[in-house]
N, C-alpha and C positions, 0 to 999 in steps of 0.2 A: 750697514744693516738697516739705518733707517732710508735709505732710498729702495731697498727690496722690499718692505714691508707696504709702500703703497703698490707697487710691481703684484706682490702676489694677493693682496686685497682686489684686484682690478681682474687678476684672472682668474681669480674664488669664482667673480663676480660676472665673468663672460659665463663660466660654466655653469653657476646654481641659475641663472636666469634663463635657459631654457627648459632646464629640469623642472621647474616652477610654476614656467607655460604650460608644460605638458599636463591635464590634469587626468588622477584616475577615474576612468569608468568603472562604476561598481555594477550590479544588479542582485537581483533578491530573486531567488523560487521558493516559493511555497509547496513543499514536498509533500503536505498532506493534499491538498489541493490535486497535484500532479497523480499521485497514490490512488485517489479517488474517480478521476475523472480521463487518463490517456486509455484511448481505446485498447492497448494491448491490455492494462487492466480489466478494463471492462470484458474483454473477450476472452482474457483468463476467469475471471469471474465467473463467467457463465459457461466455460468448460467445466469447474470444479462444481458448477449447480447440475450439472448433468452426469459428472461423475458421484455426488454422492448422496441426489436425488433418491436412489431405489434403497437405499439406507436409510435415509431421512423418512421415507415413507414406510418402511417393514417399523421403525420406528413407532409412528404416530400410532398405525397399525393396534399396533400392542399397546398403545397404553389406551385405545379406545378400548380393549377389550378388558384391563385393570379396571376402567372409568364402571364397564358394565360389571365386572364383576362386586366391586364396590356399590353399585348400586341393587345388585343382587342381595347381598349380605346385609343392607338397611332395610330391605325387606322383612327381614326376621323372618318368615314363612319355612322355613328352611328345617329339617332335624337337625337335631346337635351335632351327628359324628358327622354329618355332611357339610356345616357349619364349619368347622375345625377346620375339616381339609380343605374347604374352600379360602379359608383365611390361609392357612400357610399355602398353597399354590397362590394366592394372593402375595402374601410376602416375597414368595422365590421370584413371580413374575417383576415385582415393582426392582425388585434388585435387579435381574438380567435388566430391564429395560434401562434403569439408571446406571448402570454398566457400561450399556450400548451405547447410552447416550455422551456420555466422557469418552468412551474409544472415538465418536466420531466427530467428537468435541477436538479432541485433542490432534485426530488425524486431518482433521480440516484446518483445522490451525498451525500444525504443520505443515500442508500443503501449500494452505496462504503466505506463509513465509518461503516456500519453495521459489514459488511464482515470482513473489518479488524481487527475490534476488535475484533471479534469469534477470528479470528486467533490469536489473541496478547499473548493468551496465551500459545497457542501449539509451537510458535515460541518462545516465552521465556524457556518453555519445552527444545526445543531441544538447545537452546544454552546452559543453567544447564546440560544437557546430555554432550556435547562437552566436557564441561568445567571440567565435574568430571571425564569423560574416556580420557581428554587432559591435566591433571594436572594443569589448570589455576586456576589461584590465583584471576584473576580481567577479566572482560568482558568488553569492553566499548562497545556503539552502538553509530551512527551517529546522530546527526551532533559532531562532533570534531573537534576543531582548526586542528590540524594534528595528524595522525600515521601514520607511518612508515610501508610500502605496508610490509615488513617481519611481519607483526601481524596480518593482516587481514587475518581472520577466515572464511570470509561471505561462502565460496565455500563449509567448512565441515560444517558450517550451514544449506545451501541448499541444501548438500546430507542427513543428517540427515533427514529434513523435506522431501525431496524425498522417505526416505525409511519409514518413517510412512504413506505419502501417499499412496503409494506403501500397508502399511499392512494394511488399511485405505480401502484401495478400496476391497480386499481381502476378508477381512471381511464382506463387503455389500455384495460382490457376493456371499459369505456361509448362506445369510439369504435367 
């Protein structure tokens, strides 16, 4: 027994020394970062400013014409019973509009999460892409206690999804 014990200290010792060599590749994305700034973002963005632009503005709309009627009623020039009803259509309007304003609150905020998650996956695509033509062993994404700015990745992230965008659109124009 005591001559196998240097025997298998020795072949521990062939096998943990290149496991040891070998070290990992980590890297870091910064998901808000990515979120904010990959153009399929950006051009969902501004699909959903054109989808819910004519709302936003029938919106605004109406509360200029609250703004005027509130400035009507500090007028005081007004009769009483005309006074009254000016104030409660006053009240019903400021209600519809703050109504409006949470429906399209709420409906665009659901959109925006629509969006994102279409995307979750093409974005997890291209960081697998990074990762297998960048040799990384580990990917982290935000939020993280810390990394260290030498491992964030987010930028070859962002050009990756840049260049599918890029082949993305490409292809829509050959249809």
């Amino acid at each position: 027994m005591k001559r196998l014990a240097p025997i298998l200290l020795m072949l521990l010792m062939i096998v943990a020394v290149p496991a040891a060599a070998q070290q990992l590749r980590v890297g870091y994305v910064d998901m808000k970062r990515v979120l904010d700034s990959a153009p399929q973002v950006l051009a969902g963005r501004d699909q959903l400013d054109l989808e819910f632009r004519p709302r936003n503005e029938a919106i605004e709309f109406q509360e200029r014409q609250v703004k005027a009627m509130e400035d009507r009623l500090q007028l005081g020039d007004i009769a009483e019973d005309t006074r009254i009803r000016l104030e409660r259509d006053l009240r019903e309007m400021r209600r519809n509009v703050n109504r409006q304003k949470e429906d399209l609150r709420d409906e665009l905020s659901f959109r925006r999460t629509e969006e994102v998650q279409k995307l979750e996956s093409q974005i997890n695509q291209a960081v697998q892409v990074i990762a297998n033509n960048n040799g990384y062993d580990l990917i982290l994404s935000s939020p993280v206690v810390y990394a260290d700015p030498s491992l964030d990745i987010t930028q070859l992230i962002l050009d990756q999804l840049a260049l599918e965008y890029e082949a993305d659109l490409r292809e829509r124009s050959l249809r």
